[in-house]
DSSP file (Angstrom, degrees, kcal/mol; ACC not computed):
  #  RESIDUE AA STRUCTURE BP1 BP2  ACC     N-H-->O    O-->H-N    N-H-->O    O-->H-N    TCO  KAPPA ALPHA  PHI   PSI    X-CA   Y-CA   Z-CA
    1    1 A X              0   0    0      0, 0.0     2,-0.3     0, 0.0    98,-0.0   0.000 360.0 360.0 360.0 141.4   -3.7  -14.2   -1.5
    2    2 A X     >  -     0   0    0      1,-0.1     4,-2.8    59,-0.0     5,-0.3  -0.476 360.0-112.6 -91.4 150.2   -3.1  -17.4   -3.6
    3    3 A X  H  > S+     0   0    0     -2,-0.3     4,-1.1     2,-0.2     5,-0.1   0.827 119.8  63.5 -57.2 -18.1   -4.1  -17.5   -7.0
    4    4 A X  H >> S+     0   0    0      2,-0.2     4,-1.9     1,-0.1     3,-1.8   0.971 114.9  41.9 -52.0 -70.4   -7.1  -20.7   -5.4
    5    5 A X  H 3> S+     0   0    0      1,-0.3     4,-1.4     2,-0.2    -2,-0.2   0.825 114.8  48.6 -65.2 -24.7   -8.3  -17.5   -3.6
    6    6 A X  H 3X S+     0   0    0     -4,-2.8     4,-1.1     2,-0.2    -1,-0.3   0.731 111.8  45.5 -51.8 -27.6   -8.0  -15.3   -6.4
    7    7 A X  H <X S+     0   0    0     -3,-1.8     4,-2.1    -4,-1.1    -2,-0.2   0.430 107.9  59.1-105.2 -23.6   -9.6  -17.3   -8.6
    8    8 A X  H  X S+     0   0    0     -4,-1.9     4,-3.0     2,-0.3    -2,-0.2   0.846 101.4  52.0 -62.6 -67.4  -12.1  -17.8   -6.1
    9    9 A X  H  < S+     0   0    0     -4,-1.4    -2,-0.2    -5,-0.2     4,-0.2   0.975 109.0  56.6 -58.9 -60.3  -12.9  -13.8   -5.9
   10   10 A X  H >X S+     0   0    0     -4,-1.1     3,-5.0     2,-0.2     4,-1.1   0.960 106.8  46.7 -23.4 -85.6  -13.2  -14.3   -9.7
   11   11 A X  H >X S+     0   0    0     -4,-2.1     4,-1.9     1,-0.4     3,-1.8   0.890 114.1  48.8 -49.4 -69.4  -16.2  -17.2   -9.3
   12   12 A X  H 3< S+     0   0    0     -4,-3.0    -1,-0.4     1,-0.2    -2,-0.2   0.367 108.7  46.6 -74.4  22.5  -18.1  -15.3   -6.8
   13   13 A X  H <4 S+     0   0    0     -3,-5.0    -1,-0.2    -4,-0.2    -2,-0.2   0.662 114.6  52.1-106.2  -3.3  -18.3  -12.1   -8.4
   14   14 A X  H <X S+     0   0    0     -3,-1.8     4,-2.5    -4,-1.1    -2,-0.2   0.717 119.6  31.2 -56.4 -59.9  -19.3  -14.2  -11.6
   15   15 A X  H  X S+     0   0    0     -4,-1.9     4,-1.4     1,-0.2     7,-0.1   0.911 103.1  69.0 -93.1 -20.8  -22.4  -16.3   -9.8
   16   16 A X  H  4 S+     0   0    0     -5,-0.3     7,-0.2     1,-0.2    -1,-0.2   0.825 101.1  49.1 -56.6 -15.6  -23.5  -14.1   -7.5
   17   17 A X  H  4 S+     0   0    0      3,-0.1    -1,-0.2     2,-0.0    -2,-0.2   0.971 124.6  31.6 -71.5 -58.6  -24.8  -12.0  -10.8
   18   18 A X  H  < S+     0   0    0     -4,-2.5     2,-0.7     1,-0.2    -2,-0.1   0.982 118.6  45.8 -85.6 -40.1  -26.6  -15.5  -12.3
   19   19 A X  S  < S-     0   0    0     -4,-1.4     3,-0.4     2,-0.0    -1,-0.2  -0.718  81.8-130.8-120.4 118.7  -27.7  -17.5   -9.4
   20   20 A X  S    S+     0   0    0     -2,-0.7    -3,-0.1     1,-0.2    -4,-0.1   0.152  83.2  22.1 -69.8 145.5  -29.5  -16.0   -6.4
   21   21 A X  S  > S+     0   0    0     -5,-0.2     4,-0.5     1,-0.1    -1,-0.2   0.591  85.6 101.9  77.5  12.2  -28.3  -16.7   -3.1
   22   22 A X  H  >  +     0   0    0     -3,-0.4     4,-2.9    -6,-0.2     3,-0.2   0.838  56.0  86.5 -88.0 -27.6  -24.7  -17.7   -3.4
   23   23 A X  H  > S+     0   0    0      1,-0.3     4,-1.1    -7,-0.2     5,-0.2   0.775  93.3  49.1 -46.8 -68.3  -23.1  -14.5   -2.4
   24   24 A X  H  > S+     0   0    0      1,-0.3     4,-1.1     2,-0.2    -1,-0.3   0.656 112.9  37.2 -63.9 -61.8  -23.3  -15.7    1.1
   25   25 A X  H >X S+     0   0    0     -4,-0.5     4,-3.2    -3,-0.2     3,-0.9   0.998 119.5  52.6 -86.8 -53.4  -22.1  -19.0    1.3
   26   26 A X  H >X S+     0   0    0     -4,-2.9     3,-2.6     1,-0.2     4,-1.3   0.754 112.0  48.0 -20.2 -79.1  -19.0  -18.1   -1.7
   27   27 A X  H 3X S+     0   0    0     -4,-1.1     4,-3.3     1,-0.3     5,-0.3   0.545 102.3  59.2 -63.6 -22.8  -17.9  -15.2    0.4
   28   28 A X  H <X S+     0   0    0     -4,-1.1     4,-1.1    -3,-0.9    -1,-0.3   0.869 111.5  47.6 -40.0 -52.9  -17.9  -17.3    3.6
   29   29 A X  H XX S+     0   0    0     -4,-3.2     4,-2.2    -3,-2.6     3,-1.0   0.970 113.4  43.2 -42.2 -80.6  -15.2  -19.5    1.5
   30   30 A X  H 3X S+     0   0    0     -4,-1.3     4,-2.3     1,-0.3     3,-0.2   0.815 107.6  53.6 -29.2 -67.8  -13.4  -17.1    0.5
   31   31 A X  H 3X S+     0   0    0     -4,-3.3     4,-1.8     1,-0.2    -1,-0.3   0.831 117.9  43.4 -59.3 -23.1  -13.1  -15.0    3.8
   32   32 A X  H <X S+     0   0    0     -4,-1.1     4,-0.9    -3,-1.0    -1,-0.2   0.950 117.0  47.6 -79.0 -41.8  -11.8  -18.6    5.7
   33   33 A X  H >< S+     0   0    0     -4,-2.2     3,-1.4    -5,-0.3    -2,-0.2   0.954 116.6  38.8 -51.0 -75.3   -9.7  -19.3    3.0
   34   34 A X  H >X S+     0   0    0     -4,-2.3     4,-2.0     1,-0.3     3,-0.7   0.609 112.0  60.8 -26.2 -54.2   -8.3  -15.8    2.9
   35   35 A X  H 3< S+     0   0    0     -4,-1.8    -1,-0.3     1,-0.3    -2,-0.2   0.515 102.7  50.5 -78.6 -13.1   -8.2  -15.6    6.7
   36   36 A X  T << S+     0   0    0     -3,-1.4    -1,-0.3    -4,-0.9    -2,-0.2   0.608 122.8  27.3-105.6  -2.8   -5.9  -18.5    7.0
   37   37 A X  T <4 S+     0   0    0     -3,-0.7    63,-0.7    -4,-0.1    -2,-0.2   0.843 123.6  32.8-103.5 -35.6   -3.4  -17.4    4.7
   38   38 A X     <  -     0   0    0     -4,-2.0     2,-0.3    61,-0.2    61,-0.1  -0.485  61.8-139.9-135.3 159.5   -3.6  -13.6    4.6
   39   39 A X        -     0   0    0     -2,-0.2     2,-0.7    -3,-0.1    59,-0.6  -0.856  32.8-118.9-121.6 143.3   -4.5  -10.6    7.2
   40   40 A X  E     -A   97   0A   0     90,-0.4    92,-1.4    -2,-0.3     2,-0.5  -0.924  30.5-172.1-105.9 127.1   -6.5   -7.9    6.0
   41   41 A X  E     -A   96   0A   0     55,-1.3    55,-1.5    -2,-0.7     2,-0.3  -0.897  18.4-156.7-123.5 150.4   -5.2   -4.5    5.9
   42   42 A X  E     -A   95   0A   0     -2,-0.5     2,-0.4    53,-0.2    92,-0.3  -0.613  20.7-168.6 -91.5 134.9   -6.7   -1.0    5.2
   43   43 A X  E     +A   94   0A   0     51,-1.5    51,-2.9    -2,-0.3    23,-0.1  -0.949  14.0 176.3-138.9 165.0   -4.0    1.6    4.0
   44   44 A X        +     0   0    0     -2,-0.4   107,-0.5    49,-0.3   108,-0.3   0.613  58.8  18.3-148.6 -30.8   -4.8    5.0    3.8
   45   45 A X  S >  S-     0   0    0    106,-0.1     3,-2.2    34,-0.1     6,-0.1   0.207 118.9  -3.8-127.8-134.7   -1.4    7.3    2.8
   46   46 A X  T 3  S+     0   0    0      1,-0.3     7,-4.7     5,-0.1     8,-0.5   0.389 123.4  61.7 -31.1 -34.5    1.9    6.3    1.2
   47   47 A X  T 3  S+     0   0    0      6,-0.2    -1,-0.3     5,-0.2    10,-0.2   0.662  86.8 104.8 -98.3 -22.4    1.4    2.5    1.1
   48   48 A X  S X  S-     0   0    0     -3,-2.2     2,-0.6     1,-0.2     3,-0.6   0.272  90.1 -84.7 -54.7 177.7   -1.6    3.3   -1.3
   49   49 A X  T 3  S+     0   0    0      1,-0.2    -1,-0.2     5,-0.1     3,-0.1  -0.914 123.6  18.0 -89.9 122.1   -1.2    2.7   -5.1
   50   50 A X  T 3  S+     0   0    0     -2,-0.6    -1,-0.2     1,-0.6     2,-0.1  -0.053 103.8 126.5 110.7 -13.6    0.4    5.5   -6.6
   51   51 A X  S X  S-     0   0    0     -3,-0.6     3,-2.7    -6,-0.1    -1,-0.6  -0.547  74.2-110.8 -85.2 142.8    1.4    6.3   -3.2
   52   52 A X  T 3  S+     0   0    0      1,-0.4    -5,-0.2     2,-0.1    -1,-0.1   0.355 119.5  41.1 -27.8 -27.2    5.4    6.9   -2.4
   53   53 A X  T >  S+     0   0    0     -7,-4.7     3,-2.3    -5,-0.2    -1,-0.4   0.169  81.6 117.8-132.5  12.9    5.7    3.7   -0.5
   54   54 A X  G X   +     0   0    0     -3,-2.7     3,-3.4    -8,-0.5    -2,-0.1   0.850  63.3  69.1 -17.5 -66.5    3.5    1.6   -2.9
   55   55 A X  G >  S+     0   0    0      1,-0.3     3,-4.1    -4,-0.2    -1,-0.3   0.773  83.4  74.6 -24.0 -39.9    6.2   -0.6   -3.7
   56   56 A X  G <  S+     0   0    0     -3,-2.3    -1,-0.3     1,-0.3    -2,-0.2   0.196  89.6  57.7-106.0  27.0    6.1   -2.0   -0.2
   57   57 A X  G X   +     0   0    0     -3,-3.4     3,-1.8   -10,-0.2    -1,-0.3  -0.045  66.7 118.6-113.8  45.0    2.9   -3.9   -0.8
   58   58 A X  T <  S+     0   0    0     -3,-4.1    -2,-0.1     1,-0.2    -3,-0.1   0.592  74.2  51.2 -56.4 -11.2    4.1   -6.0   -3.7
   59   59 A X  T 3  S+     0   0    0     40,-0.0    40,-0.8     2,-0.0     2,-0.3   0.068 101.6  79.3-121.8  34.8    3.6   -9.2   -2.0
   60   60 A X  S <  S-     0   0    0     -3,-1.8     2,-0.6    38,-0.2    38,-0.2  -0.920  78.0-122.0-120.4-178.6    0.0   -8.4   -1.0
   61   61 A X        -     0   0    0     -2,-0.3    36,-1.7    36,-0.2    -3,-0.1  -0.854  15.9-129.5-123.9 124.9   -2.7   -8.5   -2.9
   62   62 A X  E     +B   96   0A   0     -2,-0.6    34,-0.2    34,-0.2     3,-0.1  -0.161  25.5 178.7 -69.5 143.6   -5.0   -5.4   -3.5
   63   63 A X  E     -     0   0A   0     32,-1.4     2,-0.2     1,-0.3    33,-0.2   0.857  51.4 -60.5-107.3 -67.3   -8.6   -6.5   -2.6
   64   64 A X  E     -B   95   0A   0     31,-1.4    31,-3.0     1,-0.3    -1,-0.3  -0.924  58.5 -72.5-178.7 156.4  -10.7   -3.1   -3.3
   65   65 A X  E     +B   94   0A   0     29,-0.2    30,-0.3    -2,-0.2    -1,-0.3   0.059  53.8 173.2 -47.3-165.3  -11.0    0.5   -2.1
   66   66 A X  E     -B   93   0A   0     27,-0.8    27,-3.4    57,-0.3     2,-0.3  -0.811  24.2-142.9 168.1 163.9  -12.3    1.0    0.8
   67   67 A X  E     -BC  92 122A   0     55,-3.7    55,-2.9    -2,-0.2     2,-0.3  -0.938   9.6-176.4-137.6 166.2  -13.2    3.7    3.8
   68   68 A X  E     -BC  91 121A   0     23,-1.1    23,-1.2    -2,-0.3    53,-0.1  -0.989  34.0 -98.6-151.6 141.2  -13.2    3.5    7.4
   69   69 A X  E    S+B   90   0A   0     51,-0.5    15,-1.1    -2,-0.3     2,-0.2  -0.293  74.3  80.6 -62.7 141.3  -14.3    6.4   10.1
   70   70 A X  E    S-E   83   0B   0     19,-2.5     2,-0.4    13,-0.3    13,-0.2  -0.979  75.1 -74.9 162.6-169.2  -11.8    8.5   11.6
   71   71 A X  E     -E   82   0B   0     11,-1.0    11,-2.7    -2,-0.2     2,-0.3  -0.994  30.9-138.2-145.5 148.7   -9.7   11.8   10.7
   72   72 A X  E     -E   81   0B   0     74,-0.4    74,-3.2    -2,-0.4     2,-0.3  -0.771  19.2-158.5-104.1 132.9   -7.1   12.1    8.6
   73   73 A X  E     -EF  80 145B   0      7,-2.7     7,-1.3    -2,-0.3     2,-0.9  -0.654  25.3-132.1-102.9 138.9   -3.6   14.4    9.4
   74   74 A X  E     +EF  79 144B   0     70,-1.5    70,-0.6    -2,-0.3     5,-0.2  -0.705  34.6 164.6 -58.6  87.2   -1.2   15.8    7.6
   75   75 A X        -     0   0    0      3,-1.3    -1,-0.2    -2,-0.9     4,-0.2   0.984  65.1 -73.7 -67.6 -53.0    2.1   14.6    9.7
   76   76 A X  S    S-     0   0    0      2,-1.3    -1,-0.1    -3,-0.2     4,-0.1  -0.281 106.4  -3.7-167.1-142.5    4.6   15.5    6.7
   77   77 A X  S    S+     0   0    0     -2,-0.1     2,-0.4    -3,-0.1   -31,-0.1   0.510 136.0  54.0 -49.6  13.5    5.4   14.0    3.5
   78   78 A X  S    S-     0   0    0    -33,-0.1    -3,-1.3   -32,-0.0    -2,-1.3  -0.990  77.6-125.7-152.7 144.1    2.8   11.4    5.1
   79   79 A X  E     -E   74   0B   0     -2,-0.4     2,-0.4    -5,-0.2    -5,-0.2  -0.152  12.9-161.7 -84.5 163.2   -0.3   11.2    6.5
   80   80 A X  E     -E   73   0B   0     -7,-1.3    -7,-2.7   -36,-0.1     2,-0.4  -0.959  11.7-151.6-155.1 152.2   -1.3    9.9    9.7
   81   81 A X  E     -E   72   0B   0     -2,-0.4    55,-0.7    -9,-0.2     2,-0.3  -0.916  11.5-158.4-127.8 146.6   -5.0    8.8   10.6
   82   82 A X  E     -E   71   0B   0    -11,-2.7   -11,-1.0    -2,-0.4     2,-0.4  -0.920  24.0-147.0-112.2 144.9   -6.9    8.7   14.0
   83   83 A X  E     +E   70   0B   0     -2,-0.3   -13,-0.3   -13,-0.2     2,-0.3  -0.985  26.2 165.7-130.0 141.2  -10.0    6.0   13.5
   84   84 A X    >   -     0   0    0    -15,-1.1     3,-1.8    -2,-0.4    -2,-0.1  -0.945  31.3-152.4-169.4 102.1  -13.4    7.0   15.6
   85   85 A X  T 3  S+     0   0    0     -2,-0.3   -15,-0.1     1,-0.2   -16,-0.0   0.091  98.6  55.9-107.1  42.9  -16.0    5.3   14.7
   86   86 A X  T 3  S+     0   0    0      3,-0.1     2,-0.3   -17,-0.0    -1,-0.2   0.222  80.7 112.2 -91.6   0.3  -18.0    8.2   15.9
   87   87 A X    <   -     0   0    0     -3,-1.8   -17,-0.2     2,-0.1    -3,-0.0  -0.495  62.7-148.8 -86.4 120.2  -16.0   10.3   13.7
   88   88 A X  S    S+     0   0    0     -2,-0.3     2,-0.4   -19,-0.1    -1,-0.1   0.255  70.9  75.5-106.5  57.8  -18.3   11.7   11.0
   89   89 A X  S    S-     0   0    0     60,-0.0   -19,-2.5   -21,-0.0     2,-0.2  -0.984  77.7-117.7-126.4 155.1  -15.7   12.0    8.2
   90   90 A X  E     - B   0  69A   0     -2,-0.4     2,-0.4   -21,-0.2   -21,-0.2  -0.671   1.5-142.2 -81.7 149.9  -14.1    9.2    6.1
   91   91 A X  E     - B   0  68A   0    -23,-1.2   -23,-1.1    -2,-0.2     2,-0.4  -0.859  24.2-151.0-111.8 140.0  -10.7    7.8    5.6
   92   92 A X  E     + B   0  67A   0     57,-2.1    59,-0.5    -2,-0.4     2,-0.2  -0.958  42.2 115.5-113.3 126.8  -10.3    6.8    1.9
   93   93 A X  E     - B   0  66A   0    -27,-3.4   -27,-0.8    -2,-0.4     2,-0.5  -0.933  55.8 -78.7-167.1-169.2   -7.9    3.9    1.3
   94   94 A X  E     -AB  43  65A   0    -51,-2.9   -51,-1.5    -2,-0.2     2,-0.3  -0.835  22.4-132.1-122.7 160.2   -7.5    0.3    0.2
   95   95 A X  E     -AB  42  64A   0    -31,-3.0   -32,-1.4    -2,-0.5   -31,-1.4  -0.948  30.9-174.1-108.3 132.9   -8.1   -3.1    1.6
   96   96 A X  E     -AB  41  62A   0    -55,-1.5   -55,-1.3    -2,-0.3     2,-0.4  -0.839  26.9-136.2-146.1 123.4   -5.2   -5.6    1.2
   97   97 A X  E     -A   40   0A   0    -36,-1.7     2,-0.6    -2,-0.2   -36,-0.2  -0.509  33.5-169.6 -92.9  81.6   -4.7   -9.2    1.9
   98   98 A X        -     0   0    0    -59,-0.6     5,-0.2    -2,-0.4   -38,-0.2  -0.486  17.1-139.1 -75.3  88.8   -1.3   -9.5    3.5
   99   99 A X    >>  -     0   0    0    -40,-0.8     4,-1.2    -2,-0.6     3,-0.6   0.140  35.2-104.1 -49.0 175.4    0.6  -12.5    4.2
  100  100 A X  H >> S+     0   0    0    -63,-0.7     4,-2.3     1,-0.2     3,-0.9   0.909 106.8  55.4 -44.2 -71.0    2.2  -12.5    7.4
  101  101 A X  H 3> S+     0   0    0      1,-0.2     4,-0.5     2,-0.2    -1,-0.2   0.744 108.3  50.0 -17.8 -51.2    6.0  -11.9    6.8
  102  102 A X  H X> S+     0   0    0     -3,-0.6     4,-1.9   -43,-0.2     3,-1.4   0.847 105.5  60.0 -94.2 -16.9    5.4   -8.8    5.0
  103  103 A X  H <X S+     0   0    0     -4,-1.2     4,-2.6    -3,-0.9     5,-0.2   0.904 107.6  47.3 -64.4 -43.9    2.9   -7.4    8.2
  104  104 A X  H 3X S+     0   0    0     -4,-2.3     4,-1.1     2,-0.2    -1,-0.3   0.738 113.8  46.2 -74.8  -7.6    5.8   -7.7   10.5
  105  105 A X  H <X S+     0   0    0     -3,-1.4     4,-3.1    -4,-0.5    -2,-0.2   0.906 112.1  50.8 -77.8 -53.0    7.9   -5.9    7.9
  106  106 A X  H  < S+     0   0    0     -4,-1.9     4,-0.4     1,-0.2    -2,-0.2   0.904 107.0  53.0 -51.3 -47.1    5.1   -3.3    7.5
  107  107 A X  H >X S+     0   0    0     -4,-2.6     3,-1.7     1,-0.2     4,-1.1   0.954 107.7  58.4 -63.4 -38.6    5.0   -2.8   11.6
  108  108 A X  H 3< S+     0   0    0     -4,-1.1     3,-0.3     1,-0.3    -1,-0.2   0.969 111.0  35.2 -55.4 -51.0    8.7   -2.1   11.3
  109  109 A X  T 3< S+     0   0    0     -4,-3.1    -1,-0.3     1,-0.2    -2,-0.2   0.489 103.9  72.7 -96.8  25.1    8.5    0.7    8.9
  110  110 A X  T <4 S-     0   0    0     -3,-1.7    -1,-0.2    -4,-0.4     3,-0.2   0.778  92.9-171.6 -82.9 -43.3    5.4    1.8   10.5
  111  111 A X    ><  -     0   0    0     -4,-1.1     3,-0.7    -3,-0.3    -1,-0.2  -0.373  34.5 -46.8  78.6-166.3    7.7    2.9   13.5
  112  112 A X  T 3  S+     0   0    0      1,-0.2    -1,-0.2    -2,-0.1    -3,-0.0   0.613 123.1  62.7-159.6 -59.7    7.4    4.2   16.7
  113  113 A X  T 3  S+     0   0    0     -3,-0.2    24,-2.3    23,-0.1    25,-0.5   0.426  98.9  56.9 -72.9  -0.2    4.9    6.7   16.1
  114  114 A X  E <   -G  136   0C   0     -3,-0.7     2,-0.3    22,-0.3    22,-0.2  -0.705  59.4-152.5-143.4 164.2    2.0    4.2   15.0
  115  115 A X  E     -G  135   0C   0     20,-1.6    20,-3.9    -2,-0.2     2,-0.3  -0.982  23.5-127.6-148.0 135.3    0.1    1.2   16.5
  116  116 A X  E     +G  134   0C   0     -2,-0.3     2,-0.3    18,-0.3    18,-0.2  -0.494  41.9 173.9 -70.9 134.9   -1.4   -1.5   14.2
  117  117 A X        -     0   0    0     16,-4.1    16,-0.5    -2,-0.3     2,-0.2  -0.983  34.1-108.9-155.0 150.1   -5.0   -1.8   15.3
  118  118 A X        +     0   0    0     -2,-0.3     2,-0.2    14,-0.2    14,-0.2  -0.623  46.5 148.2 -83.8 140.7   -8.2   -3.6   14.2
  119  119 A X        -     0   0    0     12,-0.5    12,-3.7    -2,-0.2     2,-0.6  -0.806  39.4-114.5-144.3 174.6  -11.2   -1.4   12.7
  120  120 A X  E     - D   0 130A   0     -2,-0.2   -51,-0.5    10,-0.2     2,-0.2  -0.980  29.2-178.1-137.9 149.9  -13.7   -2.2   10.2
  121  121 A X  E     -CD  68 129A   0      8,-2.3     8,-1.5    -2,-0.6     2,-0.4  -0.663  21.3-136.5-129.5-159.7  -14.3   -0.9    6.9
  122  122 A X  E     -C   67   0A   0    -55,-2.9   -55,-3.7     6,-0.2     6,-0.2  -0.986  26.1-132.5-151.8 140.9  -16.4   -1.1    4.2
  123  123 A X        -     0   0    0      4,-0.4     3,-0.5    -2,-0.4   -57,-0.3   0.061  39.6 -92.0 -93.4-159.6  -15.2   -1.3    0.5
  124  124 A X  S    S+     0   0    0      1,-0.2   -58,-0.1   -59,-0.2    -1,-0.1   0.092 125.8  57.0-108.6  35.4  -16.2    0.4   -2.2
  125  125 A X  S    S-     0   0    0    -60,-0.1    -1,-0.2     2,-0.1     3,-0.1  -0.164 115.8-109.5-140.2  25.9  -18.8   -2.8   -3.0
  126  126 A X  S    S+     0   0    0     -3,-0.5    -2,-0.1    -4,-0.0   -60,-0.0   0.627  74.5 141.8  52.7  23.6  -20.2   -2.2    0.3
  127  127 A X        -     0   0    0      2,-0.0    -4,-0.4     0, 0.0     2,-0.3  -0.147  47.3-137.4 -65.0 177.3  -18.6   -5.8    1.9
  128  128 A X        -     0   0    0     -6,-0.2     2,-0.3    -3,-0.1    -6,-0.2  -0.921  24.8-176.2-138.3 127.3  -17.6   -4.9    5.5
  129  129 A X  E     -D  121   0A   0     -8,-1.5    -8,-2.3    -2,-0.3     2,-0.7  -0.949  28.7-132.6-126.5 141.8  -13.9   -6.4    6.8
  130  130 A X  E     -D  120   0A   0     -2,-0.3     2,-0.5   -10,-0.2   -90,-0.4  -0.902  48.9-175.6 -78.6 121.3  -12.2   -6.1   10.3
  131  131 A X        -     0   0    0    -12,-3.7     2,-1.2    -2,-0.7   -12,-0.5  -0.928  32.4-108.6-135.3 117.7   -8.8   -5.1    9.1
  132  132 A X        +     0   0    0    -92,-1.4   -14,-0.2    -2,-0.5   -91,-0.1  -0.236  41.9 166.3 -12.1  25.2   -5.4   -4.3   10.2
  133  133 A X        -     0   0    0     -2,-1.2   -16,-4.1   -16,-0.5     2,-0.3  -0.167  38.3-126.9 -79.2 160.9   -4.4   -0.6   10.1
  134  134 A X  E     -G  116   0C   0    -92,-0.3   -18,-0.3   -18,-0.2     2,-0.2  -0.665  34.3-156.3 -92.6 140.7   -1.3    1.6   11.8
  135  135 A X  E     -G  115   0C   0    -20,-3.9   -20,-1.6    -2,-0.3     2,-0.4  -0.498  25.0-106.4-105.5-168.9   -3.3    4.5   13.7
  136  136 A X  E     -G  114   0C   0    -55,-0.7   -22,-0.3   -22,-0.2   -53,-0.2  -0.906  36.5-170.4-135.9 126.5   -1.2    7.5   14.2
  137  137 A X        +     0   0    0    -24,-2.3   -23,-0.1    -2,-0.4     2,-0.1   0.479  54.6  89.5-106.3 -24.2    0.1    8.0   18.2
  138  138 A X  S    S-     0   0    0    -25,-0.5    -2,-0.1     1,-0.1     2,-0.0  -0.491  98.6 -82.4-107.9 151.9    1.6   11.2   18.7
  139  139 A X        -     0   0    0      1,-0.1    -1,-0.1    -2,-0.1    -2,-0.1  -0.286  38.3-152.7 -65.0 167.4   -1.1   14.4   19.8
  140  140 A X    >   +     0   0    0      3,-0.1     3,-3.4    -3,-0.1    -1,-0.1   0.593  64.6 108.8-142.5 -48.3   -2.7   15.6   16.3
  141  141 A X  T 3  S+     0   0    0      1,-0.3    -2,-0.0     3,-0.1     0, 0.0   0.410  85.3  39.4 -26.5 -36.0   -3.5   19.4   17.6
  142  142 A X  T 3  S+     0   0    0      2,-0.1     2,-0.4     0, 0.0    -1,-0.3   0.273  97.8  96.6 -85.5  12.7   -0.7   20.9   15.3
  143  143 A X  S <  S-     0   0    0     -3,-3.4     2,-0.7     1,-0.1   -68,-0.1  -0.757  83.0-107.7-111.9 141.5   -1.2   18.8   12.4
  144  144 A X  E     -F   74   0B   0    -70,-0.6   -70,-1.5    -2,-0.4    -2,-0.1  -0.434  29.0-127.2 -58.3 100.1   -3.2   19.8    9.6
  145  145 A X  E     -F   73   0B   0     -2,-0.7     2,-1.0   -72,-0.2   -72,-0.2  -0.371  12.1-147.9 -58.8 141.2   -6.8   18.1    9.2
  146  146 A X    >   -     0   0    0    -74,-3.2     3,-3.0     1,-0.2   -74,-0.4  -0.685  10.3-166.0-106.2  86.7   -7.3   16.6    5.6
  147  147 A X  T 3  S+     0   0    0     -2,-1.0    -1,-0.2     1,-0.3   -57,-0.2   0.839  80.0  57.7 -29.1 -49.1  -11.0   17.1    5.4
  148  148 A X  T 3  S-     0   0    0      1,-0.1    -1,-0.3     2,-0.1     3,-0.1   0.740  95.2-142.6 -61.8 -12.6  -11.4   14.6    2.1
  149  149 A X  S <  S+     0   0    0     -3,-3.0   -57,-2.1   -77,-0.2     2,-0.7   0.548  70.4 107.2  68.8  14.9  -10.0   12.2    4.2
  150  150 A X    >   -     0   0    0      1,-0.2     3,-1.7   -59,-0.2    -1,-0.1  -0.932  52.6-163.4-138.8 116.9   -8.1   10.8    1.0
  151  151 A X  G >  S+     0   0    0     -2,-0.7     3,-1.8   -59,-0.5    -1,-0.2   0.978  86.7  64.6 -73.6 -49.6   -4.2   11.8    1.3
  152  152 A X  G 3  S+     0   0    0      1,-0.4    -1,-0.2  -108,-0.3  -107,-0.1   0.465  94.4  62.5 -86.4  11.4   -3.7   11.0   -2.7
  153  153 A X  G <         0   0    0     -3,-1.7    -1,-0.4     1,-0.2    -2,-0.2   0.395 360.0 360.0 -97.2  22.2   -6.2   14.0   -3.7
  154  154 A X    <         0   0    0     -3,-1.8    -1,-0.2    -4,-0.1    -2,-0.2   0.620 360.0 360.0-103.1 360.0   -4.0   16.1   -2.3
């Protein structure tokens, strides 16, 4: 996200407190703005902050938590999520705006076992995004369910 659209995020969370009725047309900016530079993706395991593979979204920019329906596995040192939005548990993670370059880096070390796919979630300020996440491929039946749905309480 560029420091316009940062700064930006900044202004509307500023007027929408004094003058009624802005949120809607700001966040319209923002989300075109945003959309032309940036992808949004939800992460859920490893990629999280704090998470083992953190590092490998330094050149996006953390937006807010966020959750999305589905259930979440233990594969191994790493988690792997099916998303259902019938599911009634939550996946606890964050929403990211992610320029391009590093999304085709991300699908590479997503691997073989995972498929980038669009969901929506809803942060932890109750916005709603259609967002980029790797789902998990491989049958789930031996894999441990993580009922909290949030791989860094574990």
């Amino acid at each position: 996200m560029s420091l316009k659209t940062t700064e930006a995020f900044d202004l509307f969370r500023n007027c929408s407190q004094v003058i009624p009725n802005t949120e809607r047309v700001i966040l319209n900016k923002i989300m075109n703005t945003a959309a032309k530079e940036n992808a949004w993706v939800f992460v859920y395991g490893t990629l999280r902050r704090g998470g083992s593979n953190a590092w490998r979204m330094e050149k996006a920019t953390f937006v807010e938590a966020a959750t999305a329906l589905g259930r979440l596995y233990r594969v191994d040192w790493y988690p792997g999520a099916i998303f259902d939005q019938t599911a009634g548990t939550v996946i606890h993670g964050e929403l990211y705006a992610v320029p391009m370059e590093p999304l085709r880096e991300l699908d590479a070390f997503e691997g073989d076992d995972y498929e980038r796919i669009n969901i929506t979630v809803i942060t932890s300020t109750q916005k709603t995004y259609e967002a980029w996440v790797w789902q998990y491929l491989p049958p789930t039946e031996h894999l441990a369910h993580i009922p909290s749905g949030d791989w860094l309480s574990l």
